[in-house]
Backbone bond lengths (Angstrom), bond angles and torsions (degrees), N, CA, C in turn:
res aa  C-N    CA-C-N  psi(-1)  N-CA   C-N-CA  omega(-1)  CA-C   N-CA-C  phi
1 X - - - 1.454 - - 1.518 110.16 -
2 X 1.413 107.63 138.26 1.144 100.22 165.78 1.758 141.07 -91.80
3 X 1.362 117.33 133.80 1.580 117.36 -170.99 1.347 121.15 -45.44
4 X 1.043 151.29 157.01 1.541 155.83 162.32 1.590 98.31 -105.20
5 X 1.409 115.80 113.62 1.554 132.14 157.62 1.252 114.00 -89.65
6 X 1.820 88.64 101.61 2.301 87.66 -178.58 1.825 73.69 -96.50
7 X 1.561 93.22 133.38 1.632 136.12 175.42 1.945 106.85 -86.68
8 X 1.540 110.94 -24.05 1.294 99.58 178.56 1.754 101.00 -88.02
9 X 1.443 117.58 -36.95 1.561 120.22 -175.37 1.578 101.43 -48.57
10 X 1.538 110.96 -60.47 1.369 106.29 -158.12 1.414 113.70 -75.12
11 X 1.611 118.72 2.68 1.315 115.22 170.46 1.362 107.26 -91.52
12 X 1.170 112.70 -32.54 2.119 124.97 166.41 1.504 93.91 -34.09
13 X 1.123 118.59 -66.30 1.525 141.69 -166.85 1.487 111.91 -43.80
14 X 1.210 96.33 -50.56 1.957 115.32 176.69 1.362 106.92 -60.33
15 X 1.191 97.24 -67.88 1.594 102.78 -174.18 1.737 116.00 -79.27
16 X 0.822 117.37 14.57 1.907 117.18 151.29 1.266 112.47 -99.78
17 X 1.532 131.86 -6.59 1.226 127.03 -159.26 1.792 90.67 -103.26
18 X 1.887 123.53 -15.33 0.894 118.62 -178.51 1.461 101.31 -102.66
19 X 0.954 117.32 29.39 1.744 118.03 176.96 1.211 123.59 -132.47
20 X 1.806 104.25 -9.44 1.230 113.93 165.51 1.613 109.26 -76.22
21 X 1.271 131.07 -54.60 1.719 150.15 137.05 1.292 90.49 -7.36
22 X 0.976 119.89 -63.67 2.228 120.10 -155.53 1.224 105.73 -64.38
23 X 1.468 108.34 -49.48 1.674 119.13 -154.87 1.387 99.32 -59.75
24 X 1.664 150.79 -26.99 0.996 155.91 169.02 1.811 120.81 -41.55
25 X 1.350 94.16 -82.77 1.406 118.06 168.91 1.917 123.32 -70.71
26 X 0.967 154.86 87.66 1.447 139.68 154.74 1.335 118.38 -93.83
27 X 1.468 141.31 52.02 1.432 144.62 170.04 1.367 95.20 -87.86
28 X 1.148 154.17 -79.56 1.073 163.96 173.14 1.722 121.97 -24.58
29 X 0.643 151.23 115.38 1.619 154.05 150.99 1.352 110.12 -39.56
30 X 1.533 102.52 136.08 1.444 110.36 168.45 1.532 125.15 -88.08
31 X 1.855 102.56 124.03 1.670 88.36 154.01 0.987 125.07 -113.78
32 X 1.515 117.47 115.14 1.733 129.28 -173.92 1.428 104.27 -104.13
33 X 1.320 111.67 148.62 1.635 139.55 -168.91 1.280 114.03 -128.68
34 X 1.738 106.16 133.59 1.412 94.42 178.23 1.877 102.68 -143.57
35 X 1.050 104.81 124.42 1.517 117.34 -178.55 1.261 99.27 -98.38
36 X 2.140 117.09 133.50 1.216 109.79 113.58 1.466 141.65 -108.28
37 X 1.389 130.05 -131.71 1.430 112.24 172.72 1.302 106.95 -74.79
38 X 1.191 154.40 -24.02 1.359 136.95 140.99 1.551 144.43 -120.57
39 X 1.643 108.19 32.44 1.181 97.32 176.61 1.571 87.26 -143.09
40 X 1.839 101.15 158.90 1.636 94.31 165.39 1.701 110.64 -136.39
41 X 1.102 108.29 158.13 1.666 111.58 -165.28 1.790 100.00 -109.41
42 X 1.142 129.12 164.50 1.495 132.34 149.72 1.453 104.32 -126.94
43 X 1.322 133.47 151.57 1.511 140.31 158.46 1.797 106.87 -124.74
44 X 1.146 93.57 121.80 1.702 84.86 167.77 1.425 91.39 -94.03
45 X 1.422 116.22 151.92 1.670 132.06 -156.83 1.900 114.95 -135.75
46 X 1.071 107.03 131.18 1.559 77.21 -176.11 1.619 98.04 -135.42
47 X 1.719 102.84 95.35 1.415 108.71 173.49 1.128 140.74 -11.55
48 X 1.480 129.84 -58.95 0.968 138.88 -157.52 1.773 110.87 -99.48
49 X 1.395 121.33 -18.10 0.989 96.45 157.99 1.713 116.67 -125.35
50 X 1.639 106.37 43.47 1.312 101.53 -173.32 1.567 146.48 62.27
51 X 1.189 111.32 29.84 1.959 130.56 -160.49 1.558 86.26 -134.08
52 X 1.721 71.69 145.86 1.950 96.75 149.24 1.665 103.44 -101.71
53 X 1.428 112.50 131.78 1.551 111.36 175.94 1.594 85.00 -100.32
54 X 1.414 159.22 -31.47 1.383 137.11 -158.29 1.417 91.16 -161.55
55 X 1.436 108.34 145.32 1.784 122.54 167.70 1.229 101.80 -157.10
56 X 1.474 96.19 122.19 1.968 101.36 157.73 1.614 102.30 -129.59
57 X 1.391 99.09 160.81 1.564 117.94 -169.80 1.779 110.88 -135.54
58 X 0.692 107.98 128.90 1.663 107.64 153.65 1.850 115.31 -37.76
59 X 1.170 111.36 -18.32 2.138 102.58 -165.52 1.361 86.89 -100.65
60 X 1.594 145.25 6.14 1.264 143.57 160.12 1.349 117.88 -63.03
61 X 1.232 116.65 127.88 1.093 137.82 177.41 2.029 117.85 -25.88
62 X 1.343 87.38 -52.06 1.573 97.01 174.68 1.383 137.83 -70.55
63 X 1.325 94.47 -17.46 1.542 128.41 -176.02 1.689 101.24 -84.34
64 X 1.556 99.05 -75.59 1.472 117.66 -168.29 1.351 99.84 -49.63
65 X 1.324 142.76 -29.65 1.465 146.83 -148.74 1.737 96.82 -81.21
66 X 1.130 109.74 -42.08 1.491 124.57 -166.23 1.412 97.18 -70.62
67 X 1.604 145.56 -29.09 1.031 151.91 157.73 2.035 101.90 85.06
68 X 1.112 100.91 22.69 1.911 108.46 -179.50 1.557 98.86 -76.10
69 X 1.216 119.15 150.35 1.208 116.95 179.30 1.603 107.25 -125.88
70 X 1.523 140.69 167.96 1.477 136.01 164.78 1.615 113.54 62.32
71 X 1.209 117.23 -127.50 1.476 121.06 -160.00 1.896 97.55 -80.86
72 X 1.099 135.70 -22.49 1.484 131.12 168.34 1.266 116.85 -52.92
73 X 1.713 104.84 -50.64 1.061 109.00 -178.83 1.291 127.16 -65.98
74 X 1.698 111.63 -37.59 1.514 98.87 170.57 1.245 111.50 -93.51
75 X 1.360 120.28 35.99 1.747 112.00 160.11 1.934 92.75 -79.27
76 X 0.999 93.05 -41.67 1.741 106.85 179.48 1.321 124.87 -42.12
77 X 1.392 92.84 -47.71 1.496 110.30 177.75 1.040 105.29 -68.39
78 X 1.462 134.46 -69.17 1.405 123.54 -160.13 1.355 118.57 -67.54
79 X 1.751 136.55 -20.89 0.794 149.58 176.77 1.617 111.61 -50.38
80 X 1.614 100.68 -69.93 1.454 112.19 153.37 1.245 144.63 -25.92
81 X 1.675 108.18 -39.85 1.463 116.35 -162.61 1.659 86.01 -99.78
82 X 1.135 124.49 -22.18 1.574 124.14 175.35 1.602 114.78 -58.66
83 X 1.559 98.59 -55.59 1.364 111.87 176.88 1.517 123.89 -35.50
84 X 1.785 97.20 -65.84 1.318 111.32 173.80 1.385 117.22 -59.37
85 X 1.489 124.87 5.21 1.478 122.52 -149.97 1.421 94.10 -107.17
86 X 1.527 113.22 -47.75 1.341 156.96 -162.05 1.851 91.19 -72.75
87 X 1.322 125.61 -41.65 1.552 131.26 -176.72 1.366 102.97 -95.50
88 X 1.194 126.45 -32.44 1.642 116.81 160.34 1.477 114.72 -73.96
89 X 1.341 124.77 0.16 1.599 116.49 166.41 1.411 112.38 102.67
90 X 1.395 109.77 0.04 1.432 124.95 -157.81 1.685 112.28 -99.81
91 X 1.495 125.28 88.28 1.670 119.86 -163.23 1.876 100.58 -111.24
92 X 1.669 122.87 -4.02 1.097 88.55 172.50 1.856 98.26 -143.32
93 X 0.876 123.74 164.81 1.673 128.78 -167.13 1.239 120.68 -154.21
94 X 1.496 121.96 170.07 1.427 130.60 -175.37 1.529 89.88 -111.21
95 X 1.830 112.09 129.58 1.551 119.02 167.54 1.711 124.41 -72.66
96 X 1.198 124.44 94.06 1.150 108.33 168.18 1.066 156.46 -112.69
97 X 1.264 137.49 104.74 1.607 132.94 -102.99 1.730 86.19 -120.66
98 X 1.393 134.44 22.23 0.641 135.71 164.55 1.428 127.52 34.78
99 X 1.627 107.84 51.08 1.354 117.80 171.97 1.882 110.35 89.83
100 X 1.166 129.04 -34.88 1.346 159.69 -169.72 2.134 86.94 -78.31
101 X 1.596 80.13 119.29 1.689 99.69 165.66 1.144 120.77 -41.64
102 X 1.700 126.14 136.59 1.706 103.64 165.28 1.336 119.95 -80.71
103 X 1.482 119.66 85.94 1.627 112.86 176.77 1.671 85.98 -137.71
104 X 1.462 84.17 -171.65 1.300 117.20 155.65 1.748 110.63 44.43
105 X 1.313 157.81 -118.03 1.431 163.10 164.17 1.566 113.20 -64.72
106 X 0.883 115.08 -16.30 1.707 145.25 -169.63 2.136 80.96 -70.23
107 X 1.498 94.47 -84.58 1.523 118.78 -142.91 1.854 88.11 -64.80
108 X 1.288 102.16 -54.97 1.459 113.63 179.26 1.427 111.44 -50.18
109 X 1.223 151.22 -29.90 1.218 157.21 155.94 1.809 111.22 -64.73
110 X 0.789 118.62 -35.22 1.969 130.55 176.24 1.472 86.88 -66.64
111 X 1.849 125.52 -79.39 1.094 117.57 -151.51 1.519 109.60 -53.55
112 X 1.029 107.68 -42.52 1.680 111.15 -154.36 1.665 94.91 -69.47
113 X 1.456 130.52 -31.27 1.126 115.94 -169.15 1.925 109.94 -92.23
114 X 1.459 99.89 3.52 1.343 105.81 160.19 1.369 117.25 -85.89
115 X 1.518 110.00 -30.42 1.698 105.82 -172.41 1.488 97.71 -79.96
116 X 1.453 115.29 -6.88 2.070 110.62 178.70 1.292 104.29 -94.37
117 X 1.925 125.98 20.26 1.573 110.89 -176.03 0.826 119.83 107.43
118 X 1.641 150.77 -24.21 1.263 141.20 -159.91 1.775 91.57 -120.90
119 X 1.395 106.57 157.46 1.505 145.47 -152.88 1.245 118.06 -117.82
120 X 1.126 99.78 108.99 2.292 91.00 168.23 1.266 117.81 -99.57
């Protein structure tokens, strides 16, 4: 017989295994990521008292205008979400990739917002 791979469980799976790790430490701000098939979001997050201090997205005006699609775009993104991160006072953070593999728009969005200043 063949297996059924539910793709939303085993990402459930991913992302509790980074919250067991989290639940320890909250000094740090979160940056969580969220891809779908074509758009991607960042939130910088700040645990402990429940806020977003910074979010950029691809469906922003400034972004969308440029008309880049996939890994361009989140060079964009992360650049951005650094910026704003960097003007809220914010230079070092916890990555959270929110269950989602590190490849592909994922990894490319981390680097670029490391080469704009911010720290994991």
């Amino acid at each position: 017989m063949y297996r059924i791979i539910n793709r939303r469980k085993i990402r459930q799976l991913r992302k509790m295994r980074f919250w067991r790790r989290r639940s320890s430490d909250l000094t740090k701000p979160r940056l969580c990521i969220f891809k779908s098939s074509r758009h991607i979001q960042a939130q910088l997050i700040d645990d402990n008292k429940g806020t977003v201090i910074a979010s950029a997205s691809s469906i922003e005006t400034e972004i969308k205008s440029t008309g880049l699609r996939g890994k361009p775009m989140a060079v964009k993104v992360g650049g951005l979400i650094a910026e704003r991160a960097k003007k809220a006072g914010v230079s070092s953070v916890v990555f959270d990739r929110n269950g989602f593999t590190y490849h592909g728009r994922i990894q490319v969005l981390a680097d670029s917002a490391r080469e704009a200043g911010l720290q994991f």
